[in-house]
FIZAVO-158389 format. One line per 3 residues: for each residue x, z, y of N, C-alpha, C, O, CB. Coordinates in nm, 4 decimals. Atoms other than C-alpha are relative to their C-alpha. Glycine has a CB too. Layout:
<pts>
X/Z/Y/X/Z/Y/X/Z/Y/X/Z/Y/X/Z/Y  ...
</pts>
This chain:
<pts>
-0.0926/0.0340/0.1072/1.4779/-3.6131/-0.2405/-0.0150/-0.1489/-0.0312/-0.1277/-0.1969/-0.0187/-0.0262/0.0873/-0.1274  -0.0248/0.1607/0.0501/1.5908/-4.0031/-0.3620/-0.0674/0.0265/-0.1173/-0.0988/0.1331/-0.1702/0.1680/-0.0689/-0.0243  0.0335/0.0592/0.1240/1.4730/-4.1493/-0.6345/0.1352/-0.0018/-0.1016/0.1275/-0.0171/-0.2235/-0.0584/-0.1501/0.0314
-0.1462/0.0297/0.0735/1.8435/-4.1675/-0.7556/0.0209/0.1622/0.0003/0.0795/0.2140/-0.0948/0.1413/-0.1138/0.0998  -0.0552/-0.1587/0.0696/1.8792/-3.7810/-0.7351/-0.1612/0.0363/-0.0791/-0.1594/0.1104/-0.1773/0.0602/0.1614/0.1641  0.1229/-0.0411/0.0837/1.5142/-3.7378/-0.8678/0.0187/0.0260/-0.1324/0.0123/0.1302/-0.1977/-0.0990/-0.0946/0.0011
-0.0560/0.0480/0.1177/1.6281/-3.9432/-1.1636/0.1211/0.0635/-0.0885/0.1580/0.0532/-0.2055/0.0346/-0.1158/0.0356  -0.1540/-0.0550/0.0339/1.9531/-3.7422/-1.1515/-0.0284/0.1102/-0.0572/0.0161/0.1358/-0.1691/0.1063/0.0286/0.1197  0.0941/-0.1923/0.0213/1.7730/-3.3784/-1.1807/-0.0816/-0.0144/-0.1400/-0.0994/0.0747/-0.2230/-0.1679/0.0503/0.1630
0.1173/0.0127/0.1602/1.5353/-3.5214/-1.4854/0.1233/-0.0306/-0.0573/0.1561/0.0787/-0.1035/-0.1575/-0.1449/-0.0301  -0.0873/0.0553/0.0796/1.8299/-3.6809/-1.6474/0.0614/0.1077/-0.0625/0.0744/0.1129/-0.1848/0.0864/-0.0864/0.0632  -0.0606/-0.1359/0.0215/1.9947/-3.3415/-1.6469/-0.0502/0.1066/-0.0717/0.0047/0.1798/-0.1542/0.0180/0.0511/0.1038
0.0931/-0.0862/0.0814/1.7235/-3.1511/-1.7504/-0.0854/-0.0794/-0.1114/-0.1666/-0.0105/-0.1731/-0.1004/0.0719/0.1000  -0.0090/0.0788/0.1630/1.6529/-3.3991/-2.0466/0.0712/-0.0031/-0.0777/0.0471/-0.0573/-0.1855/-0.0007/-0.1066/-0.0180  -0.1255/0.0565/0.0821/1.9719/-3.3964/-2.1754/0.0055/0.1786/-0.0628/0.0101/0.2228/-0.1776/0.1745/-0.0853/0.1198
-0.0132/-0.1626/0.0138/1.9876/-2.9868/-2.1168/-0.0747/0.0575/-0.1345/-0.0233/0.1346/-0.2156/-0.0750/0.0777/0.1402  0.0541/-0.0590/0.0926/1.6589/-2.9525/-2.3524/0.0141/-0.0838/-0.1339/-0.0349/-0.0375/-0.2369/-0.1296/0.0291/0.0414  -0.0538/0.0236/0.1101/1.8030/-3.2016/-2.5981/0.0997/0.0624/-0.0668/0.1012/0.0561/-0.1898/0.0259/-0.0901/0.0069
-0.1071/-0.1325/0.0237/2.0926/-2.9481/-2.6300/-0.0703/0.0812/-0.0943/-0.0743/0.0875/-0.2172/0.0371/0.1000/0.1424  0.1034/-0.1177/0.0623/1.8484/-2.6708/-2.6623/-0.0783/-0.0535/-0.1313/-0.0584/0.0052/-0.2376/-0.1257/0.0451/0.1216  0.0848/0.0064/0.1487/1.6144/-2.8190/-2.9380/0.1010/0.0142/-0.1277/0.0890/0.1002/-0.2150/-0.0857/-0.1619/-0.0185
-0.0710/-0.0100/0.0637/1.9118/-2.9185/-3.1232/0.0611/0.1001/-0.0332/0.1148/0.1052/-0.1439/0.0425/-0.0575/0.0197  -0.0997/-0.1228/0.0700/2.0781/-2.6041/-3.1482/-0.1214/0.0577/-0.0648/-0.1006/0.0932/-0.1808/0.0995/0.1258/0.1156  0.1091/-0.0788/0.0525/1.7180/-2.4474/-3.2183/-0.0149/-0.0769/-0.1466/-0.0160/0.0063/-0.2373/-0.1447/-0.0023/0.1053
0.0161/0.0913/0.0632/1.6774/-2.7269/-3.4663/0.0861/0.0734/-0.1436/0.0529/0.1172/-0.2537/0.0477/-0.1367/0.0807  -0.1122/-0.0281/0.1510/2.0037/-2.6435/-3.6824/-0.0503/0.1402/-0.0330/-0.0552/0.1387/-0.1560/0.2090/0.0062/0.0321  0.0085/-0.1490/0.0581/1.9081/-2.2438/-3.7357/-0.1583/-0.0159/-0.1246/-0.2104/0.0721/-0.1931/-0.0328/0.1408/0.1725
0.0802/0.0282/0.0991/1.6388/-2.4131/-3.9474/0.0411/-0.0161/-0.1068/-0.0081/0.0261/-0.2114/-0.0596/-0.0809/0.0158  -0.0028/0.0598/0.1547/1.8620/-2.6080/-4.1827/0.0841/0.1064/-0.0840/0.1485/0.2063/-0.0523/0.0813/-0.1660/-0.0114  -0.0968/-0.0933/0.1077/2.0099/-2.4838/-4.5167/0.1380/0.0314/0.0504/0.2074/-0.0359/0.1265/0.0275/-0.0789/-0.1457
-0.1303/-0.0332/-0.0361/2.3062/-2.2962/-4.4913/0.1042/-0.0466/-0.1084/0.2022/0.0270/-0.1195/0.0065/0.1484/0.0236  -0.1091/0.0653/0.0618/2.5148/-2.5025/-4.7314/0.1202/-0.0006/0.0459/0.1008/0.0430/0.1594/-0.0206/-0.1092/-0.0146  -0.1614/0.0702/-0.0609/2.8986/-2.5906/-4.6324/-0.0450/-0.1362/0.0331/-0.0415/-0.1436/0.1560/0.1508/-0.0135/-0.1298
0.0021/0.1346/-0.0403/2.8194/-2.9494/-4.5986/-0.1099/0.0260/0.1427/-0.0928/-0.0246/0.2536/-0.0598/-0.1146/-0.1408  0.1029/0.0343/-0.1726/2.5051/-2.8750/-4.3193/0.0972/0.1318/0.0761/0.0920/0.1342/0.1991/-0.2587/0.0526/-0.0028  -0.0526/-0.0515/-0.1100/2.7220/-2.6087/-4.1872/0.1267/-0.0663/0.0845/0.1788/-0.0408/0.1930/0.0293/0.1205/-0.0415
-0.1200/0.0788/-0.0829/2.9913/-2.8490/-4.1214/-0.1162/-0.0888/0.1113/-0.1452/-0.0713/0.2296/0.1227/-0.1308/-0.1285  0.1223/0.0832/-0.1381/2.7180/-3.0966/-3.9508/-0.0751/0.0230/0.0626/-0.1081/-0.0571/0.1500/-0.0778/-0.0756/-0.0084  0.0460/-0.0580/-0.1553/2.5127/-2.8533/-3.7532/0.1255/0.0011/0.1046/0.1096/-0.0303/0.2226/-0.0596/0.1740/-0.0112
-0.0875/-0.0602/-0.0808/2.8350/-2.7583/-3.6146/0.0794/-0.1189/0.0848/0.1267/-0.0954/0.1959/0.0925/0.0926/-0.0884  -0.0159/0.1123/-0.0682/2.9422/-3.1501/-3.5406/-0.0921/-0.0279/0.1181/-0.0543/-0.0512/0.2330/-0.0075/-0.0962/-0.0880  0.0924/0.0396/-0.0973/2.5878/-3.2103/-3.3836/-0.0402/0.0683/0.1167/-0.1026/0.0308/0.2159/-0.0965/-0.0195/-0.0540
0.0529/-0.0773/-0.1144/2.5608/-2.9184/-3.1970/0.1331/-0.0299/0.1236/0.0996/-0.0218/0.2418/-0.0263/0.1869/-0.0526  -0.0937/0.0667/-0.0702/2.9258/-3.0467/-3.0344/-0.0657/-0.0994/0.0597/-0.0879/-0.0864/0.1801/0.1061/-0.0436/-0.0722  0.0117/0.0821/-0.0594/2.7917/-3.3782/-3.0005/-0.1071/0.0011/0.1364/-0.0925/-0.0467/0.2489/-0.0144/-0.0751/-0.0913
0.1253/0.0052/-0.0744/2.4439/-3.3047/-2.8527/0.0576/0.0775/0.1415/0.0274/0.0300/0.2509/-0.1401/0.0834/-0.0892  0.0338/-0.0410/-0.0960/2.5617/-3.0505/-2.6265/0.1406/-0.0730/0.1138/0.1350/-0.0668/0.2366/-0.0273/0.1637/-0.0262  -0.0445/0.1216/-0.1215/2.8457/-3.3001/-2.4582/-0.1093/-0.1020/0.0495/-0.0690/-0.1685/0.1448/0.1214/-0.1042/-0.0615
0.0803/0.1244/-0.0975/2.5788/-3.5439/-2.3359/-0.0557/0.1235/0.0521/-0.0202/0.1166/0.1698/-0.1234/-0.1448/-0.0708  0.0493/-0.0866/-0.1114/2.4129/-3.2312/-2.1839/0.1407/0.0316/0.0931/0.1204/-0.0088/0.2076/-0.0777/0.1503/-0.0672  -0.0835/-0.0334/-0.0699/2.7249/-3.1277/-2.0304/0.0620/-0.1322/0.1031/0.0450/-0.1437/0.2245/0.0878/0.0654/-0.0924
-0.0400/0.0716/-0.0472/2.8983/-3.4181/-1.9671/-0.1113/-0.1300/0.1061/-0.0593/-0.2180/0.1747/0.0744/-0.0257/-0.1073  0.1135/0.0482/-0.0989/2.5395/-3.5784/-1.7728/0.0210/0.0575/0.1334/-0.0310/-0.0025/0.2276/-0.1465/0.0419/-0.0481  0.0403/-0.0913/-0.0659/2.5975/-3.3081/-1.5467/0.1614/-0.0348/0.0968/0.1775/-0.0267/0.2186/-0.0453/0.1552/-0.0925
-0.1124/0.1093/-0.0922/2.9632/-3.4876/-1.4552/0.0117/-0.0826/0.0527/0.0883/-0.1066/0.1461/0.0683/-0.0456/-0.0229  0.0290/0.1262/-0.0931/2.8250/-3.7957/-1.3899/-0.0434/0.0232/0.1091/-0.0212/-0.0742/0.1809/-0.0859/-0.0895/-0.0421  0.0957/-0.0330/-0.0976/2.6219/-3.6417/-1.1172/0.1583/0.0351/0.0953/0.1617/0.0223/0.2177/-0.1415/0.1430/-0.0460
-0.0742/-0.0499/-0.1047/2.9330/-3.5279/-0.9703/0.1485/-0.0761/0.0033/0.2526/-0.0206/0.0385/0.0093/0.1586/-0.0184  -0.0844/0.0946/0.0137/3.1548/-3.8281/-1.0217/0.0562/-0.0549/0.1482/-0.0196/-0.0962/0.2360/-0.0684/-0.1014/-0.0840  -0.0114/0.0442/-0.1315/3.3405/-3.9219/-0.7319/0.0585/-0.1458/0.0348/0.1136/-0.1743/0.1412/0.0774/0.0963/0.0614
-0.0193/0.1427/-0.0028/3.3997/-4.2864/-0.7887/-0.1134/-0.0546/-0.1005/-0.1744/0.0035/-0.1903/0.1568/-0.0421/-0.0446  0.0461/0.1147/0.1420/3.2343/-4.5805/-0.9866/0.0466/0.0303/-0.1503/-0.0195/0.0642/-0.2484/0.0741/-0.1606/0.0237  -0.0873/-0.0683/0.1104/3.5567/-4.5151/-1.2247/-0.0079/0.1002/-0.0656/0.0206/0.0947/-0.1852/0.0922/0.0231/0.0269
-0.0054/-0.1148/0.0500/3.5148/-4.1847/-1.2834/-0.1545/0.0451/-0.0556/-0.1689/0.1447/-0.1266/0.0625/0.0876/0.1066  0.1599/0.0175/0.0159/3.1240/-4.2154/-1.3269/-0.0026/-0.0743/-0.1285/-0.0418/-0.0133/-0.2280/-0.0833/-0.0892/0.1296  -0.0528/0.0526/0.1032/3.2170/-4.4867/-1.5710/0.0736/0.0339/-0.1438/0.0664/-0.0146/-0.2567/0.0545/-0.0481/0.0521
-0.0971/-0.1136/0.1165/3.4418/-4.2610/-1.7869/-0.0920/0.0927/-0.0402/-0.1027/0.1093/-0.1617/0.1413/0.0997/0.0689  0.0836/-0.0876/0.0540/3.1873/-4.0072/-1.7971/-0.1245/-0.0181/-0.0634/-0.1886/0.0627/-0.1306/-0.0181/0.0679/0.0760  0.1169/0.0552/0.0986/2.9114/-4.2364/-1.9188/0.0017/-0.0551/-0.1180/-0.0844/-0.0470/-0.2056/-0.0610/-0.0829/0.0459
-0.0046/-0.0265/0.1504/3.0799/-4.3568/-2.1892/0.0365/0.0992/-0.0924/0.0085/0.0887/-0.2118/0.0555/-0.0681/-0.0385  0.0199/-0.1181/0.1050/3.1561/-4.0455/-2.3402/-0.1675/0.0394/-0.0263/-0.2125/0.0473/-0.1406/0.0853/0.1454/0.0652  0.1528/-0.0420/0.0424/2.7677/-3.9454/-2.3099/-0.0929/-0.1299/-0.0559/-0.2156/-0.1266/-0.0657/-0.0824/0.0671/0.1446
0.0298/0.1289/0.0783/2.7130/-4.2954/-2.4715/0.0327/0.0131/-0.1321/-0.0505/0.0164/-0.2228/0.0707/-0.1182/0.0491  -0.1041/-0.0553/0.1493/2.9445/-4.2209/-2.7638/-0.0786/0.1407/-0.0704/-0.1201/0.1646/-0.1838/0.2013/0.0664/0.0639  0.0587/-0.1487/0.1270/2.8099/-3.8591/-2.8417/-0.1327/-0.0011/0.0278/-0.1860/0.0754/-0.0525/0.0617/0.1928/0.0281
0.1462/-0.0022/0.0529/2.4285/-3.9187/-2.7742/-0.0012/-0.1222/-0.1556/-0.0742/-0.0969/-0.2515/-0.1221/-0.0649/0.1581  -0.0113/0.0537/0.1007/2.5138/-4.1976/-3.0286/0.0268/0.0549/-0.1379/-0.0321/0.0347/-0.2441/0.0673/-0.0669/0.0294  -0.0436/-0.1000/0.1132/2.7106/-3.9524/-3.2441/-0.0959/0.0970/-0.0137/-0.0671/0.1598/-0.1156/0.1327/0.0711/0.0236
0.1125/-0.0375/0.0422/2.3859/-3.7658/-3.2411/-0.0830/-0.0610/-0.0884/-0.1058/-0.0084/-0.1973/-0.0533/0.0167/0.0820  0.0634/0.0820/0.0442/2.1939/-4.0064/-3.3439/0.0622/0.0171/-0.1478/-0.0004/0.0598/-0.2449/0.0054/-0.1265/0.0782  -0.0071/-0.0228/0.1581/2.4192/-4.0142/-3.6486/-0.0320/0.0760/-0.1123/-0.0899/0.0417/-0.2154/0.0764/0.0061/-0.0217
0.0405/-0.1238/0.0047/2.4060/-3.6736/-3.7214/-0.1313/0.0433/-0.1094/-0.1565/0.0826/-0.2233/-0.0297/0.0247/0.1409  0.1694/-0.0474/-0.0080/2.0412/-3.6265/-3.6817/-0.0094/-0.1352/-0.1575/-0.0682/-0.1051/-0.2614/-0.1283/-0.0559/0.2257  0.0650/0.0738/0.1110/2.0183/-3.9375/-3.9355/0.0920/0.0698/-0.1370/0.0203/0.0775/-0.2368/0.0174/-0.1911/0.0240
-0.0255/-0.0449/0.0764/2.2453/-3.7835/-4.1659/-0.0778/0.0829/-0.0730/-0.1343/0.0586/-0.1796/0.0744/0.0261/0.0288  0.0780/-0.1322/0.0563/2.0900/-3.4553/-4.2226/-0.1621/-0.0797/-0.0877/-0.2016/-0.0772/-0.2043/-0.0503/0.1316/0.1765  0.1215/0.0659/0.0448/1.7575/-3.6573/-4.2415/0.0283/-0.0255/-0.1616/-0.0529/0.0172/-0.2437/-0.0289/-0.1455/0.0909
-0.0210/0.0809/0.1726/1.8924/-3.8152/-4.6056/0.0223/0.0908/-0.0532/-0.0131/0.0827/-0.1708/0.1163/-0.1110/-0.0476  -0.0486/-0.0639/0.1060/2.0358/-3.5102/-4.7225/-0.1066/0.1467/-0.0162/-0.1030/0.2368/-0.1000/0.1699/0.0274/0.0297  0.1539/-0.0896/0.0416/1.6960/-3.2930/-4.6787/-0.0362/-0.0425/-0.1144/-0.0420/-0.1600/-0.1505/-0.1379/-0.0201/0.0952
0.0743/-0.0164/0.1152/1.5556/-3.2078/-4.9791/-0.1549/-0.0328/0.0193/-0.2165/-0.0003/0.1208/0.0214/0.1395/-0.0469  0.1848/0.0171/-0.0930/1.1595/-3.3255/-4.9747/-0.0349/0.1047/0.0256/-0.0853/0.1150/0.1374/-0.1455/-0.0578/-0.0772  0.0714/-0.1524/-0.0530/1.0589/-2.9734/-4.9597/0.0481/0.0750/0.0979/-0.0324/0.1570/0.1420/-0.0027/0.1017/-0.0968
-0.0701/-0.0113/-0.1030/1.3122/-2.8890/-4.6965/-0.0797/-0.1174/0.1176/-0.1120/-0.0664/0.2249/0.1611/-0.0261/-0.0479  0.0805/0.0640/-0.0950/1.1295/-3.1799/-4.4971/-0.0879/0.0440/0.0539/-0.1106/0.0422/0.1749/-0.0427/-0.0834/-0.0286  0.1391/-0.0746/-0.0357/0.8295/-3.0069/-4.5084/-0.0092/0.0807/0.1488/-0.1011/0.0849/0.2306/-0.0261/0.1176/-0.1217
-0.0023/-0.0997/-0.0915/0.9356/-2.7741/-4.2679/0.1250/-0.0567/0.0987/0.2174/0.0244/0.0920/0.0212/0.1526/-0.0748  -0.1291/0.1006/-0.0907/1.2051/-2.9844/-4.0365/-0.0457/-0.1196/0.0259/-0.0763/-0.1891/-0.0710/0.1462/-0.0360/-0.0792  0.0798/0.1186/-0.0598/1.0681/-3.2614/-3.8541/0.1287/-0.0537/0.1185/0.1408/-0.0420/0.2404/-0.1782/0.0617/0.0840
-0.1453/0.1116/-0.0990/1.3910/-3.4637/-3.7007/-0.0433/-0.0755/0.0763/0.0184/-0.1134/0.1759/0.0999/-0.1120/-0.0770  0.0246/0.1393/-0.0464/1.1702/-3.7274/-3.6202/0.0245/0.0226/0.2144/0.0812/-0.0667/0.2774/-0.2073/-0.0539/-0.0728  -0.0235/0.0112/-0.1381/1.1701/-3.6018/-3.2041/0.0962/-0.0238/0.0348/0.1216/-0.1049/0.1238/-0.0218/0.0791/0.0626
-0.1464/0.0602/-0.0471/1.5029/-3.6098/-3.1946/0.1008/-0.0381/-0.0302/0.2176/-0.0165/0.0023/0.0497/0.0398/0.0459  -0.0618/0.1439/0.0402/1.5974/-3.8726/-3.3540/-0.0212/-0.0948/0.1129/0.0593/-0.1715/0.1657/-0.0702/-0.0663/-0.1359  0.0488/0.1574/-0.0755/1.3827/-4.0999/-3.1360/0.0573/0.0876/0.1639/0.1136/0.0159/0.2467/-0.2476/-0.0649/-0.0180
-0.0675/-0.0484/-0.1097/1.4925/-3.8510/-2.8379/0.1483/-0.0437/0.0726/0.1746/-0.0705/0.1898/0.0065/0.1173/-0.0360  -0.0886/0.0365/-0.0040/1.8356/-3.9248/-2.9146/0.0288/-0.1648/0.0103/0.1264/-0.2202/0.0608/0.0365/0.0637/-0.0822  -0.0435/0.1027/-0.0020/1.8197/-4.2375/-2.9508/-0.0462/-0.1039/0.0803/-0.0161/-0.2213/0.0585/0.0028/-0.0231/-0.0962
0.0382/0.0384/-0.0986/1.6130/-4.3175/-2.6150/0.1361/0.0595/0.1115/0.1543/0.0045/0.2201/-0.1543/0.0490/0.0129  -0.0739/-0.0827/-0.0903/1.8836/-4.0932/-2.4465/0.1221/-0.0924/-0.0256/0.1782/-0.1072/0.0829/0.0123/0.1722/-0.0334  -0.0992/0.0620/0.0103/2.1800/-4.3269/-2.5955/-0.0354/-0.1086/0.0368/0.0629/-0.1629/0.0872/0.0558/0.0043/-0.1013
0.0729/0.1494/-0.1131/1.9505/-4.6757/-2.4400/0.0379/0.0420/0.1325/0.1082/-0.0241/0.2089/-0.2049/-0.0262/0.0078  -0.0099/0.0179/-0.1422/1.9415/-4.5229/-2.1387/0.1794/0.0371/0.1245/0.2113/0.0262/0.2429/-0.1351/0.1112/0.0343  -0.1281/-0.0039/-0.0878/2.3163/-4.4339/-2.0683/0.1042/-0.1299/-0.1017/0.2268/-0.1409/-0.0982/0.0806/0.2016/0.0055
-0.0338/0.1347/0.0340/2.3787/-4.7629/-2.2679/0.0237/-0.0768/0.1235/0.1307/-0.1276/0.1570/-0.1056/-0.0639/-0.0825  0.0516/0.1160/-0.0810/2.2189/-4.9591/-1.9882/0.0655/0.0471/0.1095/0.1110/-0.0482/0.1727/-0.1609/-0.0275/0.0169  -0.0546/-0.0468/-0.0608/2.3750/-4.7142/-1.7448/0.1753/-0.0056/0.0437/0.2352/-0.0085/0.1512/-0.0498/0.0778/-0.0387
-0.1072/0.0749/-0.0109/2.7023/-4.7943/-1.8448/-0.0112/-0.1669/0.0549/0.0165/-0.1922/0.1721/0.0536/0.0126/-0.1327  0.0381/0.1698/-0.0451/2.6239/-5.2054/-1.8096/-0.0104/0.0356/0.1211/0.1035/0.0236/0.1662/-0.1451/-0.0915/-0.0582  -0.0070/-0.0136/-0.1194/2.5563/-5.1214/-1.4923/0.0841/0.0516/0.0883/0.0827/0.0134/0.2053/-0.0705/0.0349/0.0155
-0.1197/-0.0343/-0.0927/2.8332/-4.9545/-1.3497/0.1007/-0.1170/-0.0333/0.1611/-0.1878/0.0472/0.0700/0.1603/-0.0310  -0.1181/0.0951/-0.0288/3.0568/-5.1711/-1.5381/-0.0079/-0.1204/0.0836/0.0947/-0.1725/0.1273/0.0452/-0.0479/-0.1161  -0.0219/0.1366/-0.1046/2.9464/-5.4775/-1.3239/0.0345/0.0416/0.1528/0.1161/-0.0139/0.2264/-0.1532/-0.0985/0.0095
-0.0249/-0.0135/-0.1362/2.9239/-5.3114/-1.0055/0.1599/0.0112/-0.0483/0.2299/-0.0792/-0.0025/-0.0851/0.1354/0.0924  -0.2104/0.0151/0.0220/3.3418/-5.2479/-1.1351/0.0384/-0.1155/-0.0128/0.1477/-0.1459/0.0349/0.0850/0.0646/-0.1437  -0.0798/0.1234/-0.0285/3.3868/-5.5764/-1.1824/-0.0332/-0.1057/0.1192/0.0086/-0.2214/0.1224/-0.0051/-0.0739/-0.1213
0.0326/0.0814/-0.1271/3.2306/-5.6963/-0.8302/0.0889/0.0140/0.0585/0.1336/-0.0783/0.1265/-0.1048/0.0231/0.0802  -0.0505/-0.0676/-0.1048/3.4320/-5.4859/-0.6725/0.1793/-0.0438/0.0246/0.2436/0.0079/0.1160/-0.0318/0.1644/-0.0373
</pts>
């Protein structure tokens, strides 16, 4: 196996168990209307960068590789929000027991690295 599908297979299965925590994550928080509206955003957002990771892999151009990284740029980002939202609107004693902090910083290593991922395709697009 490459180093470029190695990378491809972890990428996939990083993104997959950021999915998974996150959905595990929300059956923690309060069931309010306001966190049931924003589990139900984040669990959208989170589980397009798992899904949509899994397009890039099977992109059959630069272009189309390109298209599919900024969407998983956009909604690991829109995670990120999310995840910081909820964070503010925990109660301290609700903290106690909800610990965001993994994937927060999860999310927001996972939106660097298809940051930089984009930058990089887009130049090879504009060599070309």
């Amino acid at each position: 196996m490459s180093t470029r599908n190695e990378f491809s297979e972890q990428i996939k299965a990083r993104t997959k168990r950021f999915t998974i925590d996150v959905i595990r994550m929300t059956r923690e928080l309060p069931n309010h209307t306001d966190f049931r509206i924003i589990k139900s955003q984040l669990i959208k957002s989170a589980s397009s960068v798992g899904a949509n990771t899994r397009a890039v892999a099977r992109a059959i151009s630069d272009k189309a590789m390109y298209s599919k990284l900024k969407i998983v740029e956009e909604e690991a980002d829109e995670s990120v929000f999310w995840l910081e939202v909820i964070a503010e609107l925990l109660l301290p004693e609700e903290r106690k027991y909800i610990d965001l902090s993994p994937l927060l910083q999860e999310s927001r290593e996972l939106t660097a690295i298809f940051s930089a991922s984009v930058r990089t395709v887009r130049k090879r697009l504009n060599r070309g």
